[in-house]
FILO-88304 format. One record per residue (C-alpha): residue number from 1; residue in three letters; x, y negated, z. Coordinates in nm, 4 decimals, decimal comma, padded with zeros to 6 digits. Example, Ala and Ser with C-alpha at 12.3 -4.5 7.8 and 13.67 -1.06 7.14 Angstrom:
2
+-----+-----+----------+----------+----------+
:   k :   r :       c1 :       c2 :       c3 :
+-----+-----+----------+----------+----------+
:   1 : Ala :  01,2300 :  00,4500 :  00,7800 :
:   2 : Ser :  01,3670 :  00,1060 :  00,7140 :
+-----+-----+----------+----------+----------+
This chain:
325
+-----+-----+----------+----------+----------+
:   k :   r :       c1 :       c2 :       c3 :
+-----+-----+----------+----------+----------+
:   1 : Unk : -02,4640 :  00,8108 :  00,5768 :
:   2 : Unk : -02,0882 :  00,7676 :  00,7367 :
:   3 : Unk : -01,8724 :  00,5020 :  00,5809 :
:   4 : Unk : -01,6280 :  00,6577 :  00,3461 :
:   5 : Unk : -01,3040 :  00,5165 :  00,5353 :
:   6 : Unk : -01,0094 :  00,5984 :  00,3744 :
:   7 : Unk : -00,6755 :  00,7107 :  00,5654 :
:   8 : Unk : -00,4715 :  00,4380 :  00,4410 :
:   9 : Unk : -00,4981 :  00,0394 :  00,5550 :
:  10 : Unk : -00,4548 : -00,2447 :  00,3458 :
:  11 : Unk : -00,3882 : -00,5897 :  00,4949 :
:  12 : Unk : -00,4114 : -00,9030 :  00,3282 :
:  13 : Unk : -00,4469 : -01,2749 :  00,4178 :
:  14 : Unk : -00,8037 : -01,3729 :  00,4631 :
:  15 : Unk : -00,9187 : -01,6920 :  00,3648 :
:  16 : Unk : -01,1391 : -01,9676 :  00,5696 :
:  17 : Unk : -01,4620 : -01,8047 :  00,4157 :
:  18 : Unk : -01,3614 : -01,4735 :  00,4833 :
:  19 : Unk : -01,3846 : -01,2130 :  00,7706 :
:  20 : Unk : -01,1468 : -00,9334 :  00,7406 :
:  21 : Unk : -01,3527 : -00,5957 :  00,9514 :
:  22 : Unk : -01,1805 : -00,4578 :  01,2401 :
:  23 : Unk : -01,3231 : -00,1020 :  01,1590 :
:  24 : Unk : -01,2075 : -00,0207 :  00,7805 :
:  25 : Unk : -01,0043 : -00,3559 :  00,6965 :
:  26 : Unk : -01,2454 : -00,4558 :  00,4098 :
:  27 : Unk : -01,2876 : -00,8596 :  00,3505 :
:  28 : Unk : -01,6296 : -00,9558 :  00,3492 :
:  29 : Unk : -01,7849 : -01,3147 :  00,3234 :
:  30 : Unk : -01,8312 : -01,5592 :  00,5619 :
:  31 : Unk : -02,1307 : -01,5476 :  00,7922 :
:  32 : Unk : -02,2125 : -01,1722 :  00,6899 :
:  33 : Unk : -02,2857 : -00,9816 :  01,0420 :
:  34 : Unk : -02,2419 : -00,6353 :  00,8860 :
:  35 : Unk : -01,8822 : -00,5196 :  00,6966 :
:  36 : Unk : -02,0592 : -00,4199 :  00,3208 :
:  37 : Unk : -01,8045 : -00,1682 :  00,2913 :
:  38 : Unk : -01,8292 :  00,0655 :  00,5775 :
:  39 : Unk : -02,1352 : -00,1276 :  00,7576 :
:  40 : Unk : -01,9282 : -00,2041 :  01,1078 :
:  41 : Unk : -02,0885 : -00,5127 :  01,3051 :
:  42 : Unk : -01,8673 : -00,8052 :  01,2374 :
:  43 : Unk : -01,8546 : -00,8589 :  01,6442 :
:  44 : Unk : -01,5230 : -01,0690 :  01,6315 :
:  45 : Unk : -01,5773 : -01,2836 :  01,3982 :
:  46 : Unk : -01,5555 : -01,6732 :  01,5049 :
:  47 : Unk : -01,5833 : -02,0145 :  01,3265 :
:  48 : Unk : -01,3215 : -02,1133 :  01,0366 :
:  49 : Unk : -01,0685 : -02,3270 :  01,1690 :
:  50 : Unk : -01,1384 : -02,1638 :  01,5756 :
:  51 : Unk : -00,9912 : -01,8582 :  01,5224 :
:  52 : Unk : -00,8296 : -01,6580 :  01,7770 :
:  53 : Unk : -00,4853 : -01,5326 :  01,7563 :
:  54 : Unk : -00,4879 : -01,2044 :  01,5563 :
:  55 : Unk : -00,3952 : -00,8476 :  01,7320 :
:  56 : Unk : -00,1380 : -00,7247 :  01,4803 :
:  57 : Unk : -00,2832 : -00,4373 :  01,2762 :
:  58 : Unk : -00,0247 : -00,1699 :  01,4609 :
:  59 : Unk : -00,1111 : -00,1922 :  01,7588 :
:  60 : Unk : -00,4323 : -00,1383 :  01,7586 :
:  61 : Unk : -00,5279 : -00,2621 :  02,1424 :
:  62 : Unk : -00,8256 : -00,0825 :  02,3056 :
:  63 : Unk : -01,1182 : -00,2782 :  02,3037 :
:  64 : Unk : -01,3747 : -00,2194 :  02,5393 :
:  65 : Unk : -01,7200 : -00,1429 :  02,3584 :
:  66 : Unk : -01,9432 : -00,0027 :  02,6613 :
:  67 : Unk : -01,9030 :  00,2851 :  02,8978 :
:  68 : Unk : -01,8942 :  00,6275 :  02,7626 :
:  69 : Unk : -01,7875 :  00,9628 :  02,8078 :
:  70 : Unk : -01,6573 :  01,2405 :  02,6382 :
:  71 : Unk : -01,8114 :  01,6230 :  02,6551 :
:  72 : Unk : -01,5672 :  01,8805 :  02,4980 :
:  73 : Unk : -01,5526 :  02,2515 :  02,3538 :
:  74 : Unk : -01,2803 :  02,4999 :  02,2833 :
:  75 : Unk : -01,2576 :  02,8354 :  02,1335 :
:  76 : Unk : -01,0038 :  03,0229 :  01,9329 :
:  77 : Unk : -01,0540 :  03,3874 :  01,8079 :
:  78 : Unk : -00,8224 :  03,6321 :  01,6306 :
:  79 : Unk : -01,1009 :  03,6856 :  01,3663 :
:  80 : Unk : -01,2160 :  04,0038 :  01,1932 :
:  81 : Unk : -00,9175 :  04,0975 :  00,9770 :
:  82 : Unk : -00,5980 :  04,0008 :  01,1917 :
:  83 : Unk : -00,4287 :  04,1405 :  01,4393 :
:  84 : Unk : -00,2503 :  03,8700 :  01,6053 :
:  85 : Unk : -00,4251 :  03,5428 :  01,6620 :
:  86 : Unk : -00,1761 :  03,2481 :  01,5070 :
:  87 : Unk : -00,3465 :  02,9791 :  01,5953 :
:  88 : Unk : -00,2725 :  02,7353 :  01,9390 :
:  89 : Unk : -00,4752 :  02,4365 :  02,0292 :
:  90 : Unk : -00,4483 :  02,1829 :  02,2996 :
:  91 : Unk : -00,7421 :  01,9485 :  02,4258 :
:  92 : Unk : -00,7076 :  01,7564 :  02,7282 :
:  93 : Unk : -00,9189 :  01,4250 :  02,8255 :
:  94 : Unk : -00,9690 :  01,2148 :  03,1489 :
:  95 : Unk : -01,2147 :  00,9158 :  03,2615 :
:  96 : Unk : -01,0984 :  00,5915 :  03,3873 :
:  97 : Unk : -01,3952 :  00,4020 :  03,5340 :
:  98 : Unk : -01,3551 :  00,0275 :  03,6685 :
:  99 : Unk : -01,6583 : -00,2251 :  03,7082 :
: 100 : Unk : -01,8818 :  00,0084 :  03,5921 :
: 101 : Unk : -01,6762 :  00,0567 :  03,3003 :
: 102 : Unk : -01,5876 :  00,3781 :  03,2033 :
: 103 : Unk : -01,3095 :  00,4806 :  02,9360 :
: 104 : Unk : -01,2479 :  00,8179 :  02,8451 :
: 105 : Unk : -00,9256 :  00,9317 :  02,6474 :
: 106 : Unk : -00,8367 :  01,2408 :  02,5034 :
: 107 : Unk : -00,5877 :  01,4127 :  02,3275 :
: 108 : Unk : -00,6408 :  01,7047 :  02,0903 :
: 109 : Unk : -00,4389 :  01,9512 :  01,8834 :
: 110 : Unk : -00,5085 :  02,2473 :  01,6297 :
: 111 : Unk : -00,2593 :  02,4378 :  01,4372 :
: 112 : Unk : -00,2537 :  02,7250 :  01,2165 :
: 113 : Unk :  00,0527 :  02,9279 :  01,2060 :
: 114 : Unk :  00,1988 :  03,0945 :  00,9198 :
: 115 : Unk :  00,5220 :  03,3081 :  00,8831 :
: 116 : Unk :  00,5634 :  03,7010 :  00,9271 :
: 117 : Unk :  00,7388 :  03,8579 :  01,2134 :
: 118 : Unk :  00,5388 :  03,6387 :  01,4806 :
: 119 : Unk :  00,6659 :  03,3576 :  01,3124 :
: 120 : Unk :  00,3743 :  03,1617 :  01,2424 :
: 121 : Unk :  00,2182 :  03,2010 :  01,6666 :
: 122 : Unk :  00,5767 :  03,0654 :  01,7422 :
: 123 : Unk :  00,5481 :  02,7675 :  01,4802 :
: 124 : Unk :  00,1681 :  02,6512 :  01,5930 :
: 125 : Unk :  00,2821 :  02,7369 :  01,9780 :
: 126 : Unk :  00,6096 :  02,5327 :  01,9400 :
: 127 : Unk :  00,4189 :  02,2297 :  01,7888 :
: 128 : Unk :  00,1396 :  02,2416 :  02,0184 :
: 129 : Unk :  00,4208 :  02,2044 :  02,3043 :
: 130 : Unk :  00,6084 :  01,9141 :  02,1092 :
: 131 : Unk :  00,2856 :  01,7515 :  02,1226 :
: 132 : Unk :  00,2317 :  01,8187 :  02,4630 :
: 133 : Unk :  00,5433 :  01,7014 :  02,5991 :
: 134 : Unk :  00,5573 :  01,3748 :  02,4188 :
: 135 : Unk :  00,1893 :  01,3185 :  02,5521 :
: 136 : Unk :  00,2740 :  01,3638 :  02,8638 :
: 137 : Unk :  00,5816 :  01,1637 :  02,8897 :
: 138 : Unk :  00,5167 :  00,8484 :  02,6050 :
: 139 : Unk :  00,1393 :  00,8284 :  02,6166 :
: 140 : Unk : -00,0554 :  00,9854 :  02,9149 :
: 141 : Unk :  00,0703 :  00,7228 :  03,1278 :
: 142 : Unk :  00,0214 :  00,4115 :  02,9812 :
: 143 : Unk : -00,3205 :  00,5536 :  02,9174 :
: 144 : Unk : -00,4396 :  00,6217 :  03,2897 :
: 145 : Unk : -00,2835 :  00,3104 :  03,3593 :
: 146 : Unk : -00,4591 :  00,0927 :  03,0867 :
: 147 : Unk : -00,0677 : -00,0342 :  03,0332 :
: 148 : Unk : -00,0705 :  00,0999 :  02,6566 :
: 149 : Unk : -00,1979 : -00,2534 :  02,4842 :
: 150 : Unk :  00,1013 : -00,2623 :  02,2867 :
: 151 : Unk :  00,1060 :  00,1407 :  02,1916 :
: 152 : Unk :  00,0819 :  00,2289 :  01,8351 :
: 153 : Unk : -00,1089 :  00,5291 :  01,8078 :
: 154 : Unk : -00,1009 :  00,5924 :  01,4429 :
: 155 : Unk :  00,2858 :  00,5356 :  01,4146 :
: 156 : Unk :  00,3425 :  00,8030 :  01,7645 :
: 157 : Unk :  00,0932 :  01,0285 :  01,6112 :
: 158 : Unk :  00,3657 :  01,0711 :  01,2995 :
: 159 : Unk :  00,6871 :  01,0373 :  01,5177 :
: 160 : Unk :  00,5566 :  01,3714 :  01,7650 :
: 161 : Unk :  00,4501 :  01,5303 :  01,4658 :
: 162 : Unk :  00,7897 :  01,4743 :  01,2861 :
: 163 : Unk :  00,9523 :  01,5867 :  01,6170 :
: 164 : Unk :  00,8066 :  01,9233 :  01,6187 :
: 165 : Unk :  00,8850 :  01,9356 :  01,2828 :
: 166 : Unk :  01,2352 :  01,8936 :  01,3133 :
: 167 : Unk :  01,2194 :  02,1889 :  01,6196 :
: 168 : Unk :  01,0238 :  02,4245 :  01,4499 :
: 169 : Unk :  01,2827 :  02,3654 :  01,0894 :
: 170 : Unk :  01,5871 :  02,4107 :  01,3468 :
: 171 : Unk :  01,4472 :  02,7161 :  01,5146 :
: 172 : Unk :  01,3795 :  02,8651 :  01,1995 :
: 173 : Unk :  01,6951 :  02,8131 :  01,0440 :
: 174 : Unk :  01,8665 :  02,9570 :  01,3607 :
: 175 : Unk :  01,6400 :  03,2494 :  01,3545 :
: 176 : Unk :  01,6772 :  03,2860 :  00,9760 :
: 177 : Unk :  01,3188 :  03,3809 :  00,9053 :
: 178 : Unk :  01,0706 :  03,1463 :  00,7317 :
: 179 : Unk :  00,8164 :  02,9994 :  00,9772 :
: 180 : Unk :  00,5421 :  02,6927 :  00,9391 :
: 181 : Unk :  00,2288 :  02,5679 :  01,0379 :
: 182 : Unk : -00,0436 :  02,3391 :  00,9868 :
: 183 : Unk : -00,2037 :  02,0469 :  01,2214 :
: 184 : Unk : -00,4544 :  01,8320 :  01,3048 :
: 185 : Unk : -00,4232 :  01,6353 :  01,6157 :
: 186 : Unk : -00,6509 :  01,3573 :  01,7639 :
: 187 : Unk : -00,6109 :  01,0657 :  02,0162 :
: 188 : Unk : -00,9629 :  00,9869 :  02,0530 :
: 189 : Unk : -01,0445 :  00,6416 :  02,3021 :
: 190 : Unk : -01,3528 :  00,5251 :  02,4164 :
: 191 : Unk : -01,5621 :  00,4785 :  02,0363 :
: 192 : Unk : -01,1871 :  00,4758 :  01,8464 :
: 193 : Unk : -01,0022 :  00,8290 :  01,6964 :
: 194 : Unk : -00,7212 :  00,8427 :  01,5477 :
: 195 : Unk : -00,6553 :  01,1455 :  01,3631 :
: 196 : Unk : -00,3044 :  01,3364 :  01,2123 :
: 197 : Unk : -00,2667 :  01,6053 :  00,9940 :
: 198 : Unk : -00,0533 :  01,8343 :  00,7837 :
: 199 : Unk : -00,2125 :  02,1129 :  00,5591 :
: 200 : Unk : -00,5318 :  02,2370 :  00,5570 :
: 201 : Unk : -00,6521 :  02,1928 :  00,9024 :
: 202 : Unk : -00,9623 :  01,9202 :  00,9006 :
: 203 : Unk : -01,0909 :  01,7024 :  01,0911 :
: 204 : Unk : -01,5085 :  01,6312 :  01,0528 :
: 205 : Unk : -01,7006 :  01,3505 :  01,1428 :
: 206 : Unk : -02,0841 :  01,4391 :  01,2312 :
: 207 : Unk : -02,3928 :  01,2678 :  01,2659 :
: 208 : Unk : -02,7650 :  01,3769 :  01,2922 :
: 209 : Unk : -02,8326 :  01,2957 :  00,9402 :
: 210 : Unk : -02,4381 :  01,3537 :  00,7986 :
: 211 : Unk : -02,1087 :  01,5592 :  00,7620 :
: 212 : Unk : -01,7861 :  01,4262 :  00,6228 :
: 213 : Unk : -01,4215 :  01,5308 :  00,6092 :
: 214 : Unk : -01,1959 :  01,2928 :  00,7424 :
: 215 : Unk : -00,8863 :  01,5149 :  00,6125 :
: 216 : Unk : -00,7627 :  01,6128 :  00,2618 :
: 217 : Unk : -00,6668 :  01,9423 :  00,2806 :
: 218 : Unk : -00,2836 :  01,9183 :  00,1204 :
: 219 : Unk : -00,3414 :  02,2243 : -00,1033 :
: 220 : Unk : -00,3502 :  02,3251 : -00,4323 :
: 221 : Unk : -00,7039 :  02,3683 : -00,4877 :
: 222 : Unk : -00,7643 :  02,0625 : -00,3159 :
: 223 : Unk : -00,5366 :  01,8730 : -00,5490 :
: 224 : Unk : -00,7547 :  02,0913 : -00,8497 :
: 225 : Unk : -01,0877 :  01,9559 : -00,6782 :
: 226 : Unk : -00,9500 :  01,6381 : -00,6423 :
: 227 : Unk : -00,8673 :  01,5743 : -01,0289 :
: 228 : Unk : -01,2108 :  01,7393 : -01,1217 :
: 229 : Unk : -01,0553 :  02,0043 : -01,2603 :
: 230 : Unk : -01,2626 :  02,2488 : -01,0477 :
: 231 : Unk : -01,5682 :  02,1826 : -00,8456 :
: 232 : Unk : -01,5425 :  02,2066 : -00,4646 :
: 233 : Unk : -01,7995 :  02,5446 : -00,4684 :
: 234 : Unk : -01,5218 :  02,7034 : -00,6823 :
: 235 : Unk : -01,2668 :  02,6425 : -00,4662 :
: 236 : Unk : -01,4376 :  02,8194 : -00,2032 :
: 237 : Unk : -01,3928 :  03,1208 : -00,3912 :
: 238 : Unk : -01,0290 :  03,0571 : -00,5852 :
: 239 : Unk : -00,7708 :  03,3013 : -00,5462 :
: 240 : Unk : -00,5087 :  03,0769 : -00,4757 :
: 241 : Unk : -00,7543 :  02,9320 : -00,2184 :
: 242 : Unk : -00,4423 :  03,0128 :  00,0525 :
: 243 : Unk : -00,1983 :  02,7943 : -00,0998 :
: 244 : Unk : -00,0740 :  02,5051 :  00,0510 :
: 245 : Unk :  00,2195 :  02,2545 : -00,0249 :
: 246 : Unk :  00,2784 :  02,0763 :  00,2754 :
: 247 : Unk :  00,3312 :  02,2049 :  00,5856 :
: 248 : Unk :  00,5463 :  02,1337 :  00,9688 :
: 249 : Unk :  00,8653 :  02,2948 :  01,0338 :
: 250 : Unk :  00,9324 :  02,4436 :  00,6380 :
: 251 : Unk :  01,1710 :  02,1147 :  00,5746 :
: 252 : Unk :  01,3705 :  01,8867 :  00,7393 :
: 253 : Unk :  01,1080 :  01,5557 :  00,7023 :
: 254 : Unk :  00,7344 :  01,6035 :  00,7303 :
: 255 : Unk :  00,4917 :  01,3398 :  00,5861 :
: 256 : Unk :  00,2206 :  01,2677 :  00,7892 :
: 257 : Unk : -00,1456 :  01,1579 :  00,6744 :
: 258 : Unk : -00,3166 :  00,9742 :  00,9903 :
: 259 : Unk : -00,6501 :  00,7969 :  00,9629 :
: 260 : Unk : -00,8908 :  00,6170 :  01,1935 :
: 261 : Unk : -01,2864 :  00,5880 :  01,2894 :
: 262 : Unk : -01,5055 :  00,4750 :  01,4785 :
: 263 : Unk : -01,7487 :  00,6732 :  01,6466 :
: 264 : Unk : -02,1132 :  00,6142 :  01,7874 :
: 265 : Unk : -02,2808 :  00,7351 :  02,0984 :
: 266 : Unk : -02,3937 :  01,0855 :  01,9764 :
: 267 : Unk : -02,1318 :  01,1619 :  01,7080 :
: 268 : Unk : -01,8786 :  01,4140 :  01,7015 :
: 269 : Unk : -01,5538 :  01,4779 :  01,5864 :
: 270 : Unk : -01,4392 :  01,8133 :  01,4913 :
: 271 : Unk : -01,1048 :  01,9788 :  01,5003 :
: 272 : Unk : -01,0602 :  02,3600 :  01,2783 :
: 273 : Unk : -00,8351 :  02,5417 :  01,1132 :
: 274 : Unk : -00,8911 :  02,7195 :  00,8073 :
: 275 : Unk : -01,0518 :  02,9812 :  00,9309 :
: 276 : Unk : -01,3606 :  02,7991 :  01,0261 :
: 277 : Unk : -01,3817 :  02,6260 :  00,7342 :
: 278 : Unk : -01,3210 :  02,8694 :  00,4854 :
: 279 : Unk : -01,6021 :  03,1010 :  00,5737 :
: 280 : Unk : -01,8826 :  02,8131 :  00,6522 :
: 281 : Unk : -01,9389 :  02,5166 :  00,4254 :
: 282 : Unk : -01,9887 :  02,1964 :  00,5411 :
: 283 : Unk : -02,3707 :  02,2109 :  00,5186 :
: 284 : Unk : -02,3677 :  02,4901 :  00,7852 :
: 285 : Unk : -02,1356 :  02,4123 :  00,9972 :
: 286 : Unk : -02,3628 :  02,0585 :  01,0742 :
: 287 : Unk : -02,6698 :  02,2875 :  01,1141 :
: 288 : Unk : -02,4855 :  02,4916 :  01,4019 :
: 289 : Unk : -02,3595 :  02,2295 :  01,5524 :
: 290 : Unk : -02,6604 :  01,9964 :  01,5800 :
: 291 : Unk : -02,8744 :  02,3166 :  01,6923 :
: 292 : Unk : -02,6332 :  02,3971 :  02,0013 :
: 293 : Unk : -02,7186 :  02,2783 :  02,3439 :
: 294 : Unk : -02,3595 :  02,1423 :  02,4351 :
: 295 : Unk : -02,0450 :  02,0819 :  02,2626 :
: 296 : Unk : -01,9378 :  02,4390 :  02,4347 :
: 297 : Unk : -02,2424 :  02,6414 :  02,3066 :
: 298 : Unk : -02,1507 :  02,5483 :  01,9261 :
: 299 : Unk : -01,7774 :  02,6033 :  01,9675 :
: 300 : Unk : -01,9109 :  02,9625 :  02,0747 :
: 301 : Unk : -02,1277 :  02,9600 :  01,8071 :
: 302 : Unk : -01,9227 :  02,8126 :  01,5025 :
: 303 : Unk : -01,6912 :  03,1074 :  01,5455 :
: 304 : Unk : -01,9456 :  03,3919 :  01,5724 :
: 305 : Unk : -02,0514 :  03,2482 :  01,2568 :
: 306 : Unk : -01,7391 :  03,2398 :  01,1254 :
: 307 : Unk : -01,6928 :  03,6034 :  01,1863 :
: 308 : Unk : -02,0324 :  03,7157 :  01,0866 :
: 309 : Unk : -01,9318 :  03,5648 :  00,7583 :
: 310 : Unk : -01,6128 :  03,7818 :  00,7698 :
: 311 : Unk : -01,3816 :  03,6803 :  01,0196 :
: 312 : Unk : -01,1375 :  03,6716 :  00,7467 :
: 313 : Unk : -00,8757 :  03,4484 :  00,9485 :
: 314 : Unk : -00,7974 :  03,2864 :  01,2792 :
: 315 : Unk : -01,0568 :  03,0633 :  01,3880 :
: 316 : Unk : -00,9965 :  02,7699 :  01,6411 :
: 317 : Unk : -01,2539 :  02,4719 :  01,6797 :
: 318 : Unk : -01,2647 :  02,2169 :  01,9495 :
: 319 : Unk : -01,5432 :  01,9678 :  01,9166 :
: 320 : Unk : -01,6105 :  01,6296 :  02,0946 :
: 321 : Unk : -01,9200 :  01,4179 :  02,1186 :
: 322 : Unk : -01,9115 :  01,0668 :  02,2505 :
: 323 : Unk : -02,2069 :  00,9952 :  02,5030 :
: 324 : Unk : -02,2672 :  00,7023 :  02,6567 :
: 325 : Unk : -02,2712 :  00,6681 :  03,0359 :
+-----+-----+----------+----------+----------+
């Protein structure tokens, strides 16, 4: 099973007979060579009294953990029952290979737009260039270059997302029509990810044997699910299934839920919007993935599922598996 790793870090001084894991943050005993919380090897652990000076837990510097590569799918459909597709994504990733050492780094965005008079394409279409431009500019760079040691990626993930934010509210305002849209974006390096989101766009972690949401959906049957008050198979089916309370660009300050994980060599991550995930549960969308013969073929294959079910929405998926090289 996946370690349940939370999206929020807590730091505390360790002791001399205690290791503090560099996956999920959890203090285990000394000597133990597996974290007992999320079951991460305990690789930089040294003796009590030698220890190295500690990489502060913002920044976050890439480690190298052996050569891999990334293989990526895409697809977004209008669905069944629209007319317009609101959706936008943006996936782009590279390779940087030295000594036989390869590193590849990606960047990844979905948003579902919501608003009427074309609103919601130009909210998801107006963050997806935000987070574009900022890439490009603040990030991209430093990547390629391997110059980004000192780069935060959880804190820039939050500042691009509150700058689109801030665009989209303005444009909005100016326009005076009511426009919004949800997000989950991805800086995926090497075996790290670091994923963002507002609203009900996930993210999904996948394994042979496993599925599990990275992302709590910030809606109100979520929030009903989440105090027990109704179980997840009803909220499937509630009729306020639609509503969410936290979006970009319908206020002047977004908040910004960002996790992290740690992949292995034939996992993937998965990027939707709502309109994947509302018409296959969790259970199938593993099946379809695991059964496709590239990251491509179940993209193609997650939506035509998705519509078969009833297409009932905008569907966008992009899906990356970590291979090693």
């Amino acid at each position: 099973m996946l370690p349940d790793i939370g999206s929020k870090t807590l730091i505390r001084q360790t002791t001399m007979n205690e290791i503090i894991c560099h996956n999920c943050r959890a203090i285990n005993r000394w000597g133990a060579n597996f974290c007992a919380t999320c079951g991460q090897g305990l690789i930089a652990a040294v003796a009590p009294g030698d220890e190295a000076p500690t990489v502060p837990d913002s920044s976050l510097a890439f480690l190298e953990h052996g050569s891999f590569e990334l293989r990526i799918g895409r697809r977004t459909d209008t669905g069944r029952m629209r007319q317009t597709n609101e959706d936008s994504l943006l996936a782009f990733d590279f390779l940087c290979a030295n000594k036989s050492v390869s590193r590849p780094v990606g960047f990844f965005v979905v948003a579902d737009g919501m608003g009427g008079h074309a609103g919601g394409e130009i909210a998801s279409g107006m963050l997806v260039q935000a987070l574009a431009r900022r890439a490009a500019e603040e990030w991209l760079s430093p990547a390629i270059t391997g110059q980004d040691e000192s780069f935060d990626r959880e804190v820039w993930l939050r500042s691009a997302i509150a700058t689109g934010n801030e665009e989209i509210y303005e444009h909005a305002r100016e326009a005076g029509i009511a426009m919004g849209t949800t997000v989950v974006a991805a800086i995926v390096e090497g075996d790290r990810a670091f994923i963002a989101h507002v609203g009900d766009s996930r993210a999904y972690h996948l394994r042979a044997d496993d599925i599990r949401r990275i992302t709590v959906d910030h809606s109100l049957v979520e929030s009903l699910v989440v105090a027990r008050r109704i179980s997840p198979e009803e909220a499937r089916n509630h009729p306020q299934a639609n509503v969410i309370y936290r979006t970009v660009g319908d206020s002047p300050q977004v908040a910004v839920d960002v996790s992290r994980i740690t992949l292995r060599p034939g996992d993937f991550l998965m990027l939707c919007s709502d309109g994947l995930s509302g018409m296959l549960d969790d259970e199938a969308i593993r099946e379809v993935v695991l059964d496709a013969s590239s990251p491509q073929a179940a993209c193609d294959a997650l939506v035509d599922a998705a519509n078969q079910a009833g297409g009932e929405d905008n569907c966008t998926v992009i899906l990356i598996e970590l291979k090693s090289s």
